[in-house]
N, C-alpha and C positions, 0 to 999 in steps of 0.2 A: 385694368389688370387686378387691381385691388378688390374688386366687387365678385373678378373669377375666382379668386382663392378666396376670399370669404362665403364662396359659394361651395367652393370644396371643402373647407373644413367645415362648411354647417353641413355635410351632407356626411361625411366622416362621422360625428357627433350623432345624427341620427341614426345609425345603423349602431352605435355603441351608447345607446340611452340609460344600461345600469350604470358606464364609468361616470355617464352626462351626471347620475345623482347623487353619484359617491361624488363628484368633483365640485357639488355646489358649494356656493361662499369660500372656495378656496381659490388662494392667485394661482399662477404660474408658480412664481417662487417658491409656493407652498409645495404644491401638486412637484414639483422636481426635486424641492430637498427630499419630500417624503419618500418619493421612487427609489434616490441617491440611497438612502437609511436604509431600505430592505433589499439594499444588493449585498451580494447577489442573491439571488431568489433560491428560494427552498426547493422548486420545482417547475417545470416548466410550464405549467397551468400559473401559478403565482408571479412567473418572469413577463408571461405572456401577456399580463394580467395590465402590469407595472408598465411595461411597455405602453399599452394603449392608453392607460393614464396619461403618459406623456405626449402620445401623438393625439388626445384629443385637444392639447390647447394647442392645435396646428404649429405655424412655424416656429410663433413664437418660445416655445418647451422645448424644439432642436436647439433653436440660437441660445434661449438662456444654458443650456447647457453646454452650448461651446466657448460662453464667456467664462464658464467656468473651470476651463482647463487651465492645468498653472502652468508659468514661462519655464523653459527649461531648469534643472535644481530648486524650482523654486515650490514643491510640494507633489505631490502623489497623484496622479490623474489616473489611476487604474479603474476607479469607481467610474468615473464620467464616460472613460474611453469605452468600457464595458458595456454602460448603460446606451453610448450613442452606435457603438456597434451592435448590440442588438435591434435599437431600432432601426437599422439599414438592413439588417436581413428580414426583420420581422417585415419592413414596408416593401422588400425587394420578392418576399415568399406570399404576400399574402391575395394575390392576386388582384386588387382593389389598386387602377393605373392613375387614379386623383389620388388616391393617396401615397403611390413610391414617386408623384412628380413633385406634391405637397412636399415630401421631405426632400427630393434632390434639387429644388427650387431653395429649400433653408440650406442646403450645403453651399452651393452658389453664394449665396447672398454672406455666410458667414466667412468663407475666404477671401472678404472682401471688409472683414469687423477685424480679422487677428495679423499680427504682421510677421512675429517668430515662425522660423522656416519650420520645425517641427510641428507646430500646431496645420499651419499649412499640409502639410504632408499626411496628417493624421487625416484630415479631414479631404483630400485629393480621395486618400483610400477607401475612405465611403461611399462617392462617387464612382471607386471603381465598384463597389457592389451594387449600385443601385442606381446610379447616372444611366440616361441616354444624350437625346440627341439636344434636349435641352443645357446641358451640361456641357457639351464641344466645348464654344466659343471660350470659358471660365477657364477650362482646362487648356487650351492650347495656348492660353498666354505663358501658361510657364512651361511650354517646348524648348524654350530659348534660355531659360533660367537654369544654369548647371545645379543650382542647388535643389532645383524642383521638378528639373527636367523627368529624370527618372519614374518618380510617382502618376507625375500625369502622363507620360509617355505610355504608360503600363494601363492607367483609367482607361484612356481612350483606345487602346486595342483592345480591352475586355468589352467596350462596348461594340465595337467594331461596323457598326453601322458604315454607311459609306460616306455619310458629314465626317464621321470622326477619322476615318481610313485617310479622308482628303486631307484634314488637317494634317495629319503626319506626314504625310506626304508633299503638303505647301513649306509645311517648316523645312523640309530637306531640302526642297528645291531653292528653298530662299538662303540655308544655308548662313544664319545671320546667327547661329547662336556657337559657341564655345564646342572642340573637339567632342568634350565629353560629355556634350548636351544632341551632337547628334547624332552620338554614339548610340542615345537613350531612344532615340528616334529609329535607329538602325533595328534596333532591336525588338522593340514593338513590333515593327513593319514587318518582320518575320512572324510574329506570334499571330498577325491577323491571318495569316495564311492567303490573302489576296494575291493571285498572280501577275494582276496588271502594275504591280511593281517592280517587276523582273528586270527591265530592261533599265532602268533608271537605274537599281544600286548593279547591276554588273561595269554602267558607266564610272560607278566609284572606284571601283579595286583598284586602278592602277594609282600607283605612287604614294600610297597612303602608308599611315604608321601600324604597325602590327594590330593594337586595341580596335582600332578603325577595320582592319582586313577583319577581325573576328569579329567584330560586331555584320560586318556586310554578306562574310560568310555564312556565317548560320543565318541571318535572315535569307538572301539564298537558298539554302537548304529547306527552307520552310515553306518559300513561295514560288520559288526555279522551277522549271521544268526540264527536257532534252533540252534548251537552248543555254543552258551555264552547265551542261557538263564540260565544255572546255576550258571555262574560267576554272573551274572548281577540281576537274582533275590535273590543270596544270598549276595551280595551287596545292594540293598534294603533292606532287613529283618536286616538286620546288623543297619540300617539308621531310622527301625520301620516303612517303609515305608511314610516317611519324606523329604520335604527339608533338605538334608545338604551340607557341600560344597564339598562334593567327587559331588554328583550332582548324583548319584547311582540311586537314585529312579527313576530321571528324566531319565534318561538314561533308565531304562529295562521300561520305559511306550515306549517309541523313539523306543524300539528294535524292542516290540510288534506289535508296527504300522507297523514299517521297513517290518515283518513277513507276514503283512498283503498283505502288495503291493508286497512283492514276491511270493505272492499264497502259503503260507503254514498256512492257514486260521485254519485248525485243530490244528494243536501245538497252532499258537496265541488267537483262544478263549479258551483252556483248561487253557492256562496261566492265560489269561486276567480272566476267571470265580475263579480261587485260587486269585488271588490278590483283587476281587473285596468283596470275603468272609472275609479276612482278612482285608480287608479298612475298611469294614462294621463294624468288630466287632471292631477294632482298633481307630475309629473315625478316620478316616482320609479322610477328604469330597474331597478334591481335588482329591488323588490317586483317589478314588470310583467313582469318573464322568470320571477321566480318562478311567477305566476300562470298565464302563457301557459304553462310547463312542467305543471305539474296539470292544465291543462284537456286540452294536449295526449298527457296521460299517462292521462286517462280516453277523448277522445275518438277516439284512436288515428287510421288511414286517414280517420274522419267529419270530421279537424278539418282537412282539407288545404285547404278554403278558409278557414282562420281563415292557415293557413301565407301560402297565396297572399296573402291580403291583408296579412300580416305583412312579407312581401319589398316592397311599395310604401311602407312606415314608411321616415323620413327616418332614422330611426336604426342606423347599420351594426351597431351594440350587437345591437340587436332582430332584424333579419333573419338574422342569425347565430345567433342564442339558437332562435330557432323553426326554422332548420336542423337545427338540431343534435339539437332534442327530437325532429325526425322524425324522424333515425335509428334510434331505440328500434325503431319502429314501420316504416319507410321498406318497400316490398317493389318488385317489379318497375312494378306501377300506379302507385304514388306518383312512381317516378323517371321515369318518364316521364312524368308529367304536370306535373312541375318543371323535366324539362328544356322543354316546351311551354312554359311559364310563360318561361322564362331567353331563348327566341326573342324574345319581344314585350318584354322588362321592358327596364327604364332599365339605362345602362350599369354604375352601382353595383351594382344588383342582379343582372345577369346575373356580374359578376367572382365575387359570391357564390356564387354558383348553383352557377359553375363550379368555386371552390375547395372547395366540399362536396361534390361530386362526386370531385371528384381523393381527397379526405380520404376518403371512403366506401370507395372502389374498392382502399383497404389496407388493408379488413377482410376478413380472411382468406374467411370465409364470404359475402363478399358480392363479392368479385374478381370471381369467374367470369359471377355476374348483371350485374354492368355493363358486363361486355365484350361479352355479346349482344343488352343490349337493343335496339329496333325501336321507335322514333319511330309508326311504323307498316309494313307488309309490306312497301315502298318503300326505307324511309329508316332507315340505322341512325343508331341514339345517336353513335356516333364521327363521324361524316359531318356530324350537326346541330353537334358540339364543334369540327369542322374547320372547320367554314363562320365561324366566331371568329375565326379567324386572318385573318378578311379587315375586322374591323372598325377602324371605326375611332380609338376607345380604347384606348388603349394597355395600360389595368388588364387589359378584355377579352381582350387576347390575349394577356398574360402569362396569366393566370386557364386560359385556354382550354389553354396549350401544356403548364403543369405539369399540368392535366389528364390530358391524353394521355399527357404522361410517366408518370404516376400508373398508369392502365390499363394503358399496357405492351403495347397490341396492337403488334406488328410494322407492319403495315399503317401506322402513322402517320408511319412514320421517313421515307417520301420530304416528308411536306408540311413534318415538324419540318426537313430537310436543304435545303429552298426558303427556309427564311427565311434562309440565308448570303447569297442570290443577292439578296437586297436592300440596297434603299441606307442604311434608316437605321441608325443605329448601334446605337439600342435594338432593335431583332428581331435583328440582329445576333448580337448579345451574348446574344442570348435563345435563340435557335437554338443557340450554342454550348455557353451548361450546359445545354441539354433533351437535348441529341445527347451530351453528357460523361456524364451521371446515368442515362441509356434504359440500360436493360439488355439489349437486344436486339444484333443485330449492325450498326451503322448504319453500319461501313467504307465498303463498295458505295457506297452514294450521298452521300456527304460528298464521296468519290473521284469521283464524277459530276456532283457541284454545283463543282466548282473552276473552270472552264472559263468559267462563267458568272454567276460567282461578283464583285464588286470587290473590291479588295486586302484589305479588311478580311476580307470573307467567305474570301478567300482563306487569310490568316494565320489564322484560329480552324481552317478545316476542316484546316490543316495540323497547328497544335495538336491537335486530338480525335486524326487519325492517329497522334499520336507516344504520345498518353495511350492509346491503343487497341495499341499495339503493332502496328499494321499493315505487317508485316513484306514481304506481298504487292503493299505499293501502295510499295514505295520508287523505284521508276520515276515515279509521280507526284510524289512529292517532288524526283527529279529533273530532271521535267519545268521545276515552279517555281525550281528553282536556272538553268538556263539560258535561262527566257523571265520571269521575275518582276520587278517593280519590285526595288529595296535592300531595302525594307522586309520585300518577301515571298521575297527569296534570304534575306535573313536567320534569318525565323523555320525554312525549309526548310534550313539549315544547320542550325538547332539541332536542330530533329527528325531529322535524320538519324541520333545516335545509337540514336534509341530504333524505326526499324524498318529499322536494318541486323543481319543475322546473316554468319554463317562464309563463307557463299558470294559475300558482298559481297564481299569486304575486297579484291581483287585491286583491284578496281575504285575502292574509297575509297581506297586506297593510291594510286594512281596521280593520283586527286585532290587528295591532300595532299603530292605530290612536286611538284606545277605549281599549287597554287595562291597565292593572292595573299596578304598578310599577315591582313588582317580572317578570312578562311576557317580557317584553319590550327587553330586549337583546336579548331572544332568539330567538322572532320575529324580531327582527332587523339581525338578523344571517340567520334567515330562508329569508327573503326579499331579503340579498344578496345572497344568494344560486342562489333564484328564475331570479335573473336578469345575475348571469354570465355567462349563454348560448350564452347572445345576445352577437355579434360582439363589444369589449369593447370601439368604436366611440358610441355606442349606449347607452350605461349602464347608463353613468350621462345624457343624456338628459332624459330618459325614468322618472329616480325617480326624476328628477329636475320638470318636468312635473307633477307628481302625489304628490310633495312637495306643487307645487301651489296651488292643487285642493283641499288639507287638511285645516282643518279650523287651525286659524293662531297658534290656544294653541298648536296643533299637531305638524305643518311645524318640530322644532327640533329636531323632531324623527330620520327625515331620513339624520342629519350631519352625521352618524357615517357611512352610510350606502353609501352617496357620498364616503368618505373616503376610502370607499374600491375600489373602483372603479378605484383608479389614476386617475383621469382625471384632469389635472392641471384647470382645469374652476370649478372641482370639489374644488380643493383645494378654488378659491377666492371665492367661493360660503359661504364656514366654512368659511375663513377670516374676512367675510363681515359681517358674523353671527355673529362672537365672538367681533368683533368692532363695532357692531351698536346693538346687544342685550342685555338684561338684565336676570337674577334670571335663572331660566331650561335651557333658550333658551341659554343665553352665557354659560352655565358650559356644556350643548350639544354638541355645536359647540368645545369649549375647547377639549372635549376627545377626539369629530373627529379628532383634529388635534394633539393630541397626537397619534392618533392609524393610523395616516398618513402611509404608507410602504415606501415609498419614501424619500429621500434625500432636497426634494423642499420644504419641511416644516420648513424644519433650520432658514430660515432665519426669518421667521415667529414668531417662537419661540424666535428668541433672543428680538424680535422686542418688544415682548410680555414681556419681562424680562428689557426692559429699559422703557418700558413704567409705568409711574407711577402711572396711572390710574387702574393698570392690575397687583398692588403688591400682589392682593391675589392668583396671579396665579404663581407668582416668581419661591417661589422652584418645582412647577412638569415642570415650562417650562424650568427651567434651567437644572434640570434630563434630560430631554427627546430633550432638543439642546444638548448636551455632548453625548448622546449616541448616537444621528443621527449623526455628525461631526467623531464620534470617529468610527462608522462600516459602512460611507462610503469610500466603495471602489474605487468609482473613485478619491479621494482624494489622493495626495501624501503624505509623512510623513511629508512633509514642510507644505503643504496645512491643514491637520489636525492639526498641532500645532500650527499654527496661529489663526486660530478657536478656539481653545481649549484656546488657550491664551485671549481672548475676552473673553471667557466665566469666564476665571480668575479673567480679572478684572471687572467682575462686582458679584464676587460670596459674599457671605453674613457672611457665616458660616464656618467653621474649616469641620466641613464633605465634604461642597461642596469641599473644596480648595483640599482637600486628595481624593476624586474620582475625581478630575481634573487632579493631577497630575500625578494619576497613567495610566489615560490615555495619559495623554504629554511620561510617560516611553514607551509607545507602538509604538509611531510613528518614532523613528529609527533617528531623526534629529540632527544635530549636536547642531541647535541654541537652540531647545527644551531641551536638555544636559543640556550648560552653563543657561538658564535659570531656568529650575528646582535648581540647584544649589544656587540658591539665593534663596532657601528656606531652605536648611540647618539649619541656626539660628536660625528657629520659630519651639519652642519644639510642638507645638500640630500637626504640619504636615511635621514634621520632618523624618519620618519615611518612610512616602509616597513620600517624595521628594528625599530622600535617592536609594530606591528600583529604582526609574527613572532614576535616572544618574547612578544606577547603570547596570540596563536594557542595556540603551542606549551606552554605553561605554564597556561594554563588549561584547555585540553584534557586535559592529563596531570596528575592528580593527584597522582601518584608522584613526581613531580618536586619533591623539597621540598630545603631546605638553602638556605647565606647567601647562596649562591651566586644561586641563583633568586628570593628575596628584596630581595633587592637590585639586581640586575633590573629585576622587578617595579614596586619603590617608582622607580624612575628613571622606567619608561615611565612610569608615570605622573604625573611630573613633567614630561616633555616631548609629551605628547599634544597635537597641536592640528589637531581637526576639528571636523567638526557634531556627530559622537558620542561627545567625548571627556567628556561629563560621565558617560555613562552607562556609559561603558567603563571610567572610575575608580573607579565602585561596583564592576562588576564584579573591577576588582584589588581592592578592599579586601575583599571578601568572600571572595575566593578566598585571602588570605592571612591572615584570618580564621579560617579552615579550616586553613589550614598551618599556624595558631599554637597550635591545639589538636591537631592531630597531634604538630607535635612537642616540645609537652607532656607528651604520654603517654610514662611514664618506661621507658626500654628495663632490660631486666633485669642489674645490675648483679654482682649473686653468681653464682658461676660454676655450671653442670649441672651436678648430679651424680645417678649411676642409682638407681633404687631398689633398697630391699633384695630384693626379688625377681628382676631384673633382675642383682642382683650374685650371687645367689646361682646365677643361671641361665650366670651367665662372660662379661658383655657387658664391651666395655670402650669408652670415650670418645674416639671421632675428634675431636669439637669440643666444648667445653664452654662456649665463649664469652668466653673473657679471652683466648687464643692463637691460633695456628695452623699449633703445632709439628707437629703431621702430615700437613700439606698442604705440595704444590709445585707448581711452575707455574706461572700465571701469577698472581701475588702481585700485579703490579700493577692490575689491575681487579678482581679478588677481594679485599676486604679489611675489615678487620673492625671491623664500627660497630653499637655499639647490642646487644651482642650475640651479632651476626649475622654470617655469611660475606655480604660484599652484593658482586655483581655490580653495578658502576656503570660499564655499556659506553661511557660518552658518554668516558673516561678512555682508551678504547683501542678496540680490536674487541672485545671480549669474551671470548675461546678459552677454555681448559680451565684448570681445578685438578683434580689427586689426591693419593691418597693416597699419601705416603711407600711405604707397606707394600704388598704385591700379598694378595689373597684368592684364595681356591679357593670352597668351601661356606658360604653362611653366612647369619646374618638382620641386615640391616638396619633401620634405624631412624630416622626423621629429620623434623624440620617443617621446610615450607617457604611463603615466601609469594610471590604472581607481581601482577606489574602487569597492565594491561590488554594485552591481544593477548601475552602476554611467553611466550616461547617459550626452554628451556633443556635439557638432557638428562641424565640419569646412566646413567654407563658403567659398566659390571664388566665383569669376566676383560678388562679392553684394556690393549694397552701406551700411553706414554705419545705415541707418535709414530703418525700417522695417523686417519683418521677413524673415530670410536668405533664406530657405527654399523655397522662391517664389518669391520675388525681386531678387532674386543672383539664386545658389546654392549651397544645403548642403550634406554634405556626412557625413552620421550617424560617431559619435565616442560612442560608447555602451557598456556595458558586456551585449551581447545579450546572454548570456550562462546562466544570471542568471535566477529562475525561474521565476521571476516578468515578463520579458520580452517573457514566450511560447508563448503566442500567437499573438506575430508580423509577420506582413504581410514579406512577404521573401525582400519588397523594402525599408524597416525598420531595415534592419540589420546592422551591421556595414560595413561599407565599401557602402554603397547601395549611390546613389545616390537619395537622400531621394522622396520617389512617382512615382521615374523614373526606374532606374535602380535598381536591385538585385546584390547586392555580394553573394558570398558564404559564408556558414559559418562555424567553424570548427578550424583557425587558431590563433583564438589570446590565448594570453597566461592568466594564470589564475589572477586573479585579486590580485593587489601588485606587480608584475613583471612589468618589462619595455618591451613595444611592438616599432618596427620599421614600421616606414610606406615610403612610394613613394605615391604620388599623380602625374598623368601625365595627363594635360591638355591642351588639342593641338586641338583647334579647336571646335569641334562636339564632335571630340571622348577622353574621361576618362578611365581611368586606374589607378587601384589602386592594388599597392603590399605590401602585412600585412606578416610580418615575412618571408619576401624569395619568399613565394608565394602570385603569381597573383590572387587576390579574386575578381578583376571585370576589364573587356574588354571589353565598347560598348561605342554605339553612341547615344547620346541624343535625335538627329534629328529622326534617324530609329525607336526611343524605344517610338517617340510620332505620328508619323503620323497618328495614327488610335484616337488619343486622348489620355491624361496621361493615364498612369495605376492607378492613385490613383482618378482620374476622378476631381481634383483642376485644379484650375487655376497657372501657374507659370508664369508669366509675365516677369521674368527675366532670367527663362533658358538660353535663347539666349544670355544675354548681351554680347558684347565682349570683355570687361575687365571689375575690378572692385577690391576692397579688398578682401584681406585673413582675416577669423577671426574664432576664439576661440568663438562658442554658447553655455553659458551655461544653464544649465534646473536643478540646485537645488543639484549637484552632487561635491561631491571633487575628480578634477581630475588634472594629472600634465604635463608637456609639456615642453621638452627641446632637444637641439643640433637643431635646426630651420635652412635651409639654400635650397635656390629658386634659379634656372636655366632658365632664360627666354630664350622662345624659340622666333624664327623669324617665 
């Protein structure tokens, strides 16, 4: 046996000769940790990849990985479970039968290595993707096992061969294991769909406990034929033809179908018509649509007078249920002779008629038939659904108009466009979403119906215009602005934005120079409509020009109208307004610059809030600077809370300070933290300053020390809301966590190289007790725990270097980065200017976080920032300590992050056609220069420093 599987997996091996060479010199344990590491896969070429890696060290790579799963609580098996379920579909799809026995041969063998019922169980379910007949005998020992019954019960029906059919079958007979081990049995034995077990579980039913009757019923129902309609329908009648939990009932409807699909159509509707008399008389609505569906699923077109007379049942349940079973069956004869029926029926039943019509006519295959059908050579189908629209039930001609909408003929749009022209408000309203939803073109006559239309009808048909963009009918719209009730200038004022274009605007222009106060916005909307086709270089000069030509009371009209435009000459244009006008003209120009979209109005706005000439503008400009600062994106969290913090101190009122602060809690900042915190003490915005530091410190983990502790313990002593009991677990866990970080004892004895390392000439930039080779900025770089720590929230963050300048050489260094944290190291740069371009920097990133998807691949970490790309994929999760090598030798960098090499090129090669990021780097080339620490606003830490000059 030993010589055939090693005969299979050599032959495995040979058909996969690239994994054979990626796999040399490495174990098992090798070859599966590394699998383990790159789950899950990037893609399913790379998963697929991984997979075969592991099935080529044959059984062995299954089992090592099932010793790998942990005992209940006692670790995370999602990787392993992942990794071994894919290899049972991978060996169970790939069509190659030594290789899905190869691995169901290691499942086997492995439920026979772990003894925890759940590992058992995981690995049963492998078996059932991937077991045959080889696999029975493993699997039916635990028939009898309650706690394993289930799992293999279920393997061996999926396999269903007849070795495995017999086993379930020997276990029932034998009858040696626990109720609810053969329950698991019962239930199987249904799912195999074999019928020579018919006779055996009908011997069960009698005198069994409920769990037992439904487990034998439904397998019955699965495997039964005519011969358990008597068990099963006096099972039912037992139940009153009911839900209960023998599940009986459910069970002989299941049989009857079963009966259906094996062509013995005559037993299943004699059955199905007894049960459906007794549902009927019994009330029992569900059996009775059950039964009306079988009969109508044998009787097909024959049963459409059992339909007909189903549509006269009081029950809306029922005439919808026997709808519905038509459609199976439904063809051109059947619909017309429902819609005959839908003519003469009661008004409940014709809404019916009509909404399974509409319903039908959006099945793709049956569209086309019901838009032609012919009542008779006379009379189309549409024509009979239009004649609806005259009754007098209101359901009816809802029923009737989604209909049409449904069909979509064109043709229907004048009768749907006549229901504006009436007076009740329901067709109204009905006419209006049928003509909004039509897909057709219903402009034309909405535009036809207005005239004769009442104001109602009038205001909807103007609405569809503006939702249709009917750019052609804006003369009708302005027909309604000078002959309309208020109500209907109104809503023809609003639509006017949406079907004016470029050729209007002369004319809306001239409207909003003379019109009346109410008017004025929405011709200031429609104006911008008109102008935004033009290429948006063009937008502010055009109304900057037709600004001039307005007499001077108007010119304010169109600040709001620049505003929309962006156009930064737009903006000094409102500036100039709101600082050299007076009374309309300045409160104009003001909303313009309120309703700014842009980011470029900030500073405007503050400008406006320290000026004291411009105090009655204070509170909406200090609104509207806190919310531009607070939901710009290009801002970092430092950036917006120094903003925010200006806007602090110049805020006036206990409200402003409390919507300030709670936008300081958004920005993620360490300094924004400790500052909020100095609001604690003042009870009126105590709450909001509370919520911030609380935000901001739970968020960031990183953020530890007595400083934040204490903090911490405070909000929590002044919390008082609905959620402050649950917000105090929250602090005590989260400082919980801080108490065991800073626990962990930082390394006290100082680095020192190894003897290889010394013998190779390195020497010690940092060893941990000093900083004697570092200068710069000392005061945010400073050394805790070991560590160089960047704690930006102390200052802006800038540069440290080295004393010394380098030429050639290899560095060496760990580092650790917080979340999103972002820092750089420089070589060959002076100490003055940015690294990046007088020197060179080579990104230090959590390029993983999400802030940073969409950097350029020369922005990553490790990249040679604008020049070279690293790969990315290697650094460790953010809190752990990463390893780096830096080798600089010349032209050519290299850079190795945790073991591996994530960048190998030359500077010289990567620019001759010009950067890749298209700057200037003037210092690329220097030939020596400092090493330095660039920081960008991030806490990050740096330690074990030590440099190898080369020759």
């Amino acid at each position: 046996m030993k010589r055939i599987y090693a005969l299979i997996s050599l032959l495995f091996l040979l058909v996969n000769i690239p994994a054979l060479q990626s796999q040399e010199n490495r174990t098992v344990a090798t070859i599966v940790a590394d699998v383990l590491a790159q789950m899950p896969a990037n893609n399913q070429a790379d998963y697929n990849k991984l997979l075969a890696d592991v099935l080529s060290t044959g059984e062995e790579g299954v089992l090592a990985l099932v010793k790998m799963l942990h005992a209940p609580g006692q670790g995370d098996n999602s990787k392993v479970e992942y990794a071994l379920s894919g290899i049972s579909n991978y060996s169970a799809g790939k069509g190659d039968e030594s290789l899905r026995l190869a691995t169901s041969n290691a499942y086997v063998k492995a439920l026979n290595i772990v003894d925890e019922r759940e590992k058992k169980a995981f690995i049963i379910s492998q078996l059932q993707i991937i077991g045959k007949d080889e696999s029975v005998d493993a699997l039916a020992r635990y028939l009898n096992e309650e706690s394993l019954s289930d799992p293999a019960a279920r393997a061996l029906a999926s396999i269903g061969t007849e070795k495995a059919v017999q086993a379930l079958k020997s276990a029932l007979l034998r009858r040696s294991g626990t109720p609810n081990s053969m329950r698991d049995v019962i239930f199987a034995l249904g799912e195999t769909h074999i019928s020579d077990t018919e006779n055996l579980l009908k011997d069960m039913i009698a005198n069994r406990d409920e769990d037992s009757q439904k487990a034998i019923f439904y397998a019955l129902s699965q495997v039964g034929g005519k011969s358990s309609l008597n068990e099963l329908s006096s099972g039912a009648e037992k139940v009153n033809l009911d839900w209960d939990k023998t599940g009986a009932n459910e069970a002989y409807i299941a049989l009857l179908k079963q009966l259906v699909k094996q062509g013995d159509t005559q037993e299943a509707s004699k059955a199905a018509s007894e049960l459906l008399k007794k549902a009927t008389k019994e009330g029992k609505p569900h059996t009775r649509n059950a039964a009306l569906q079988i009969l109508l699923s044998v009787e097909k077109e024959k049963g459409l007078k059992r339909v007909q007379a189903a549509l006269k049942d009081s029950s809306r349940e029922y005439r919808n249920a026997a709808l519905d079973y038509t459609s199976d069956f439904a063809s051109r004869e059947v619909y017309v002779e429902l819609l005959k029926t839908m003519v003469k029926a009661k008004p409940e039943a014709k809404a019916d008629i009509l909404n399974w019509i509409g319903r039908e006519s959006q099945i793709t295959e049956k569209s086309a038939l019901i838009r032609t059908l012919n009542i008779r050579f006379d009379l189309p189908a549409g024509q009979v659904i239009l004649d609806q629209l005259k009754s007098g039930d209101s359901s009816v001609r809802q029923a009737a108009v989604w209909a049409l909408v449904r069909i979509g003929d064109s043709s229907f749009i004048p009768s749907l466009a006549n229901l504006l022209t009436r007076t009740e408000a329901h067709d109204i309203s009905l006419g209006r979403n049928a003509l909004i939803a039509f897909r057709g073109d219903v402009v034309p006559d909405v535009a036809r119906v207005i005239s004769s239309a009442p104001d109602a009808g009038k205001i909807a048909a103007v609405e569809i215009l503006a939702m249709r963009k009917a750019h052609t009918r804006i003369n009708t719209v302005l027909d309604l602005i000078k002959t309309g009730s208020p109500e209907v200038k109104k809503a023809a004022y609003t639509a006017l934005k949406n079907v004016a274009t470029e050729k209007d605007m002369t004319l809306l222009c001239g409207m909003l120079e003379t019109a009346d106060a109410t008017a004025v916005s929405p011709l200031q909307q429609a104006v911008i409509a008109s102008v935004s086709s033009l290429p948006a270089k063009e937008q502010a000069p055009v109304i900057s020009r037709r600004m001039l030509q307005a007499e001077e009371s108007a010119r304010h009209l169109y600040y709001v109208v620049l505003s929309a435009t962006g156009d930064r000459n737009a903006l000094t244009t409102i500036v100039t307004g709101f600082r050299q006008g007076s009374g309309a003209s300045r409160e104009a120009a003001f909303e313009a610059l309120l309703a700014w979209k842009g980011a470029e109005s900030a500073d405007e706005l503050y400008t406006i809030c320290v000026d004291a000439s411009a105090s009655a503008y204070f509170d909406r400009a200090l609104t509207a600077y806190v919310r531009s600062v607070s939901t710009n994106a290009a801002l970092t969290g430092e950036s917006r809370y120094l903003n925010l913090r200006k806007a602090m101190e110049i805020a006036r009122t206990n409200e402003q300070t409390n919507t300030i602060l709670r936008q300081i809690g958004r920005t993620g900042s360490f300094r924004a933290l400790l500052y909020a915190g100095g609001f604690l003490d003042d009870k009126p915005v105590q709450q909001a300053a509370s919520s911030a530091v609380m935000n901001i410190a739970l968020n960031n983990t990183s953020y530890t020390g007595a400083e934040v502790r204490e903090l911490l313990n405070k909000v929590s002593a002044v919390l008082d809301n609905p959620d402050a009991d649950y917000q105090r677990e929250n602090i005590r866990k989260h400082l919980e966590e801080l108490s065991k970080e800073e626990l962990k004892p930082d390394r006290t004895e100082p680095f020192v190289l190894s003897d290889e390392e010394k013998k190779e000439g390195y020497k010690v930039l940092f060893d941990g007790t000093n900083m004697s080779e570092w200068t710069g900025n000392t005061i945010d770089y400073t050394l805790q725990g070991g560590a160089i720590t960047l704690t930006p929230g102390k200052g802006s963050g800038g540069n440290l270097y080295s004393k010394d300048e380098y030429a050639n050489f290899v560095l060496r260094f760990d580092f650790q980065l917080t979340p999103a944290a972002n820092n750089g190291l420089g070589i060959r740069t002076p100490k003055e200017g940015d690294a990046a371009y007088v020197g060179m920097e080579l990104q230090i990133l959590d390029n993983e976080h999400p802030a940073y998807k969409n950097q350029r691949p020369y922005q990553y970490h490790g990249s040679v920032y604008g020049i070279l790309p690293a790969k990315r994929g290697y650094l460790k999760p953010a809190g752990e300590w990463n390893t780096q090598e830096v080798i600089a030798d010349g032209d050519h960098i290299r850079v190795t992050l945790n073991g591996e090499v994530i960048l190998d090129g030359n500077i010289r090669e990567a620019t001759k056609n010009g950067t890749p990021d298209k700057r200037e780097h003037p210092g690329l080339f220097n030939k020596k220069g400092h090493i330095g620490f660039l920081g960008h606003g991030s806490p990050v830490r740096f330690r074990d420093i030590r440099i190898k000059e080369l020759k």
